[in-house]
PAZAPA-4460 file (N, C-alpha, C; in steps of 0.05 Angstrom, whole numbers, plus 32768, in hexadecimal, padded with zeros to 4 digits):
% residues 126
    n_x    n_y    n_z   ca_x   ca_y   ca_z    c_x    c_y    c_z   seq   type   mol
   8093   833C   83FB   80A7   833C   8410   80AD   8320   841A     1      X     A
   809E   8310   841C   80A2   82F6   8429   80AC   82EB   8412     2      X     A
   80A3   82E8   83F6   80B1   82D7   83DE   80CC   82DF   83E3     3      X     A
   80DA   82FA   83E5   80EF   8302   83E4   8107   82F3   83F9     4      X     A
   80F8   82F1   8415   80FF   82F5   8430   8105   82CC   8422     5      X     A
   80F4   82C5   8419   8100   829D   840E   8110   829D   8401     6      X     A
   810C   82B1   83ED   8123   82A8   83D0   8142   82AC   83DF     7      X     A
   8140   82C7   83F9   815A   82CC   83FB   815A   82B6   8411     8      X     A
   8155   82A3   841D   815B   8298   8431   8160   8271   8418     9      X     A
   8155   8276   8410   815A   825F   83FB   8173   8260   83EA    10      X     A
   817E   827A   83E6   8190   8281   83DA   81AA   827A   83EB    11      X     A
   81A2   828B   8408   81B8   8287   8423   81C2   825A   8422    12      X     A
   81A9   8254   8426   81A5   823D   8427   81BB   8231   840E    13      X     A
   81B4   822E   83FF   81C1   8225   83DC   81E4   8234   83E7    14      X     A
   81E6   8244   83E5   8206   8248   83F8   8212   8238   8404    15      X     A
   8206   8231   841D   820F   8221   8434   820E   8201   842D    16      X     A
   81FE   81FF   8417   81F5   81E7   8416   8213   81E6   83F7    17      X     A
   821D   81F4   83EF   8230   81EF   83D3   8250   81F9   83E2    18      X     A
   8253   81E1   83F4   826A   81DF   83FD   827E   81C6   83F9    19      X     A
   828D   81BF   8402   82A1   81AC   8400   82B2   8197   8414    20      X     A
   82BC   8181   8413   82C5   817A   8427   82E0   8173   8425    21      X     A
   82F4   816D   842A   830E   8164   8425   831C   815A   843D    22      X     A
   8328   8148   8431   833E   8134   843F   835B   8131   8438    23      X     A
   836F   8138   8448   8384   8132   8438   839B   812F   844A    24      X     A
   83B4   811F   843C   83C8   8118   844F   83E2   8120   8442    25      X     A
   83F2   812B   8457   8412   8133   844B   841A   812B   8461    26      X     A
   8439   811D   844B   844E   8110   845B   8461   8126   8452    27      X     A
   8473   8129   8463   8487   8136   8463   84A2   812D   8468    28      X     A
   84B3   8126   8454   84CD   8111   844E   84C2   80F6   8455    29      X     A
   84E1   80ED   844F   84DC   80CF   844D   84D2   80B9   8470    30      X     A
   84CC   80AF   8469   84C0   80A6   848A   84DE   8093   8496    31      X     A
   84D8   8094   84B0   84F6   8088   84B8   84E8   8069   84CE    32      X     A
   8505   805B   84BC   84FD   803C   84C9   850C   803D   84E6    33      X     A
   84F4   803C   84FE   84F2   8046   851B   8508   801C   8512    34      X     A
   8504   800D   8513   8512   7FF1   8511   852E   7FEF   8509    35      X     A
   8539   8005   8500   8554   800C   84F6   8563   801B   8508    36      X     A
   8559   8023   8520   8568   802B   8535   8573   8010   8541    37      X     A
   856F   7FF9   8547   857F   7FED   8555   8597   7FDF   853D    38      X     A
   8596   7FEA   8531   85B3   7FE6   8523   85CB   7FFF   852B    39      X     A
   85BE   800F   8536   85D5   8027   853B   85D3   8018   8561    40      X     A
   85FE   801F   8559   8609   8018   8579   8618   8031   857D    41      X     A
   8611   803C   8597   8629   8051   8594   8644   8050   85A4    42      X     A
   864E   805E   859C   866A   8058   859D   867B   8043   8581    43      X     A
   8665   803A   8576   866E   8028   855C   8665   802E   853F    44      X     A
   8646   8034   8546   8641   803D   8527   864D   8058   851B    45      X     A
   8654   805E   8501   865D   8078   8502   8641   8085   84EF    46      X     A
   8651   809E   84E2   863B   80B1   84D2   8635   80A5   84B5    47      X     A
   8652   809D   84A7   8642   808E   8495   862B   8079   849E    48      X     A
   8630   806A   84AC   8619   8050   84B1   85FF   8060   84B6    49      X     A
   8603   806C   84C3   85E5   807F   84C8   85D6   8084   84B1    50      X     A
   85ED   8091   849A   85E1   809F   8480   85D8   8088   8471    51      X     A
   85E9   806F   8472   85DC   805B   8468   85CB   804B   8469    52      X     A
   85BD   8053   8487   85A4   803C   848F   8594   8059   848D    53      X     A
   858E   8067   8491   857B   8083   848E   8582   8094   8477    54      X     A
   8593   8097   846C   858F   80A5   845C   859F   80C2   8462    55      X     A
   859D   80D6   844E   85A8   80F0   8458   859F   8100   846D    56      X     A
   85A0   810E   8481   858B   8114   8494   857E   8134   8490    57      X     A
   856B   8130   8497   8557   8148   8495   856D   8168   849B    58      X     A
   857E   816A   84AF   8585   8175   84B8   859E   8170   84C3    59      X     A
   85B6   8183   84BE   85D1   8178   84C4   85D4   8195   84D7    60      X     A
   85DC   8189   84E8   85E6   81A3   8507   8608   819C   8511    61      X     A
   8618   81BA   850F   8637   81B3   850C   8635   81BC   852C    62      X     A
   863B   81AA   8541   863F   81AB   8559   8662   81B6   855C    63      X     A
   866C   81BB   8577   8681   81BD   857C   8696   81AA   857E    64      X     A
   868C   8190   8583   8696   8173   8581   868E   8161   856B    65      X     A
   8680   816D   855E   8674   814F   854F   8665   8161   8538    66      X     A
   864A   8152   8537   862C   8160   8526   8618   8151   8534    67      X     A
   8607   8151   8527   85EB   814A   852B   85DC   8141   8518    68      X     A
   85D2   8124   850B   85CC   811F   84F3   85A6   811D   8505    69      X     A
   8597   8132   84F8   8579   8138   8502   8570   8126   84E3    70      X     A
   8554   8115   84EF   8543   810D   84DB   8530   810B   84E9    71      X     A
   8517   811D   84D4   84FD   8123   84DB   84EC   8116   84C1    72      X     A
   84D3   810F   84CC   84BA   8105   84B9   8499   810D   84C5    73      X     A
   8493   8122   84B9   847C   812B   84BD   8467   8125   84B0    74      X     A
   844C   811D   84BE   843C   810D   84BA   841E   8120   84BE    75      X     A
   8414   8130   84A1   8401   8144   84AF   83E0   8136   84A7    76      X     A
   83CE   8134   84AD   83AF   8131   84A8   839D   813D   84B0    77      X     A
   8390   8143   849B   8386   8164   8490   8359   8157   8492    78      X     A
   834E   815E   849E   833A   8163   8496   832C   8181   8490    79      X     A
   8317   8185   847F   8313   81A0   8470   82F3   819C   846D    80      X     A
   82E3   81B2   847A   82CD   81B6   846A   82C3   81D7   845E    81      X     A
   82C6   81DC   843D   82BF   81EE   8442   82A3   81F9   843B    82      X     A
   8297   8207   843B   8281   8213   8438   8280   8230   8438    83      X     A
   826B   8241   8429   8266   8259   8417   827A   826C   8426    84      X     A
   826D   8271   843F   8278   828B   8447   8294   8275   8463    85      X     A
   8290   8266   8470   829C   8259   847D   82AA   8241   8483    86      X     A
   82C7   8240   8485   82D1   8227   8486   82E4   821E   84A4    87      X     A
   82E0   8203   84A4   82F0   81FA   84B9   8302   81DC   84A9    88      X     A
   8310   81D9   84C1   832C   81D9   84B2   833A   81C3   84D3    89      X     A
   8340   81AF   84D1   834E   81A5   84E8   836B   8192   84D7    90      X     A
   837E   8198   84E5   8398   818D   84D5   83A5   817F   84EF    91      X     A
   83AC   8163   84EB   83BF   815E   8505   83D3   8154   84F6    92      X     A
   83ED   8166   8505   840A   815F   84FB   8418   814D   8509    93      X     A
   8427   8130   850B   8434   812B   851C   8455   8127   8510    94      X     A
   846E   8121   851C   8484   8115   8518   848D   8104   8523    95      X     A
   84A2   80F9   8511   84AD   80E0   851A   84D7   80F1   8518    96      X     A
   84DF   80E9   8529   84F7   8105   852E   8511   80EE   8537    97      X     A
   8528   80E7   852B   8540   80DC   853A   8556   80ED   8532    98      X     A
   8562   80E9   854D   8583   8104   8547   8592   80F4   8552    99      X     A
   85AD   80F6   853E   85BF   80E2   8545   85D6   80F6   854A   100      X     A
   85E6   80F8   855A   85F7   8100   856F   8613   80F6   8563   101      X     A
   8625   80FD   8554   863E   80FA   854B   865C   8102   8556   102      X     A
   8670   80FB   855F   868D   810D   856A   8696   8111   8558   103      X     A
   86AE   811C   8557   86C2   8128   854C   86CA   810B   853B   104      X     A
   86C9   80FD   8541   86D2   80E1   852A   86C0   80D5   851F   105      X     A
   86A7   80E1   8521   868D   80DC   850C   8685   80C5   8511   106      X     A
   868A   80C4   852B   867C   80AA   8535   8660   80B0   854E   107      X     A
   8645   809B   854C   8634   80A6   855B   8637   809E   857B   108      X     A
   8634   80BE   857F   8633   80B9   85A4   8620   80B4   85B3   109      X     A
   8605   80BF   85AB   85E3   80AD   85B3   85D4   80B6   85A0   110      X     A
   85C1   80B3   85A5   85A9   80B5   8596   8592   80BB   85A2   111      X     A
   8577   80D1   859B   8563   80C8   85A5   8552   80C8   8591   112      X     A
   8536   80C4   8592   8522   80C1   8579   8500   80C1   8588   113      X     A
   84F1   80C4   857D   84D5   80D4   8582   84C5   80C7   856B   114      X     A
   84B8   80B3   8572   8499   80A8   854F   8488   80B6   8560   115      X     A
   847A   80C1   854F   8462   80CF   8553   844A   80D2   8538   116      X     A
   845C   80D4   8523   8451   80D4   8509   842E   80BB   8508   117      X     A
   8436   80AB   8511   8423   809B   850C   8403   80A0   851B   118      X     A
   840E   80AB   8534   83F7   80B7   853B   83E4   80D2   8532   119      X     A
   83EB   80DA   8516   83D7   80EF   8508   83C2   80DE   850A   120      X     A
   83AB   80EC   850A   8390   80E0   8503   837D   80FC   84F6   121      X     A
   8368   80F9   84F2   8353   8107   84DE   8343   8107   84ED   122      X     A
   8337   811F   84EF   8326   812E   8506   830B   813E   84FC   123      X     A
   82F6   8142   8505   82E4   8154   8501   82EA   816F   84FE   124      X     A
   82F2   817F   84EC   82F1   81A1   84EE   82ED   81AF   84FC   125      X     A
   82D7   81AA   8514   82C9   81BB   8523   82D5   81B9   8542   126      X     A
***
């Protein structure tokens, strides 16, 4: 009974002990140069210039006056441990977010913008 009562607790043991750890990072689109906003003036820059210092935007919104050229960059970091029967798991997502504000003549009327991306960090599971 007692040989038994080790092998299975040695066995439990060898489980817990044949687990894994993982690290990992996802970016999500292209990252945006927060230093390329003071080239947009509004009232002067239009939508092309926008598309040409950023790029196409994440998200196009057809307003009643204008649109809305949305660009997002998501920044996620993942820690992972798993083991036999149990795992934990901590992920911090942040963004980095600018929406540019367009009229009816495709020119920008403001802007706002949000970095946040940089602040992901990698965390303990538990």
């Amino acid at each position: 009974m007692t040989r038994r009562l080790l092998l299975s607790g040695l066995i439990v043991l060898t489980l817990y002990a044949a687990g894994c750890a993982a690290v990992g990072r996802t970016r999500d689109f292209r990252p945006i140069e927060q230093s390329s906003l003071s080239r947009i003036t509004p009232g002067v820059t239009t939508g092309a210039e926008v598309i040409r210092l950023f790029g196409p935007p994440s998200h196009l919104v057809k307003l009643s006056n204008g649109n809305a050229y949305i660009y997002s960059s998501k920044l996620s970091k993942t820690t992972g441990l798993w083991l036999a029967i149990v795992t934990f798991v901590n992920m911090d997502t942040r963004q980095d977010q600018v929406v540019f504000f367009l009229n009816a003549q495709d020119v920008v009327t403001h802007h706002g913008a949000s970095f946040h991306a940089a602040e992901a960090s990698y965390g303990l599971p538990f």
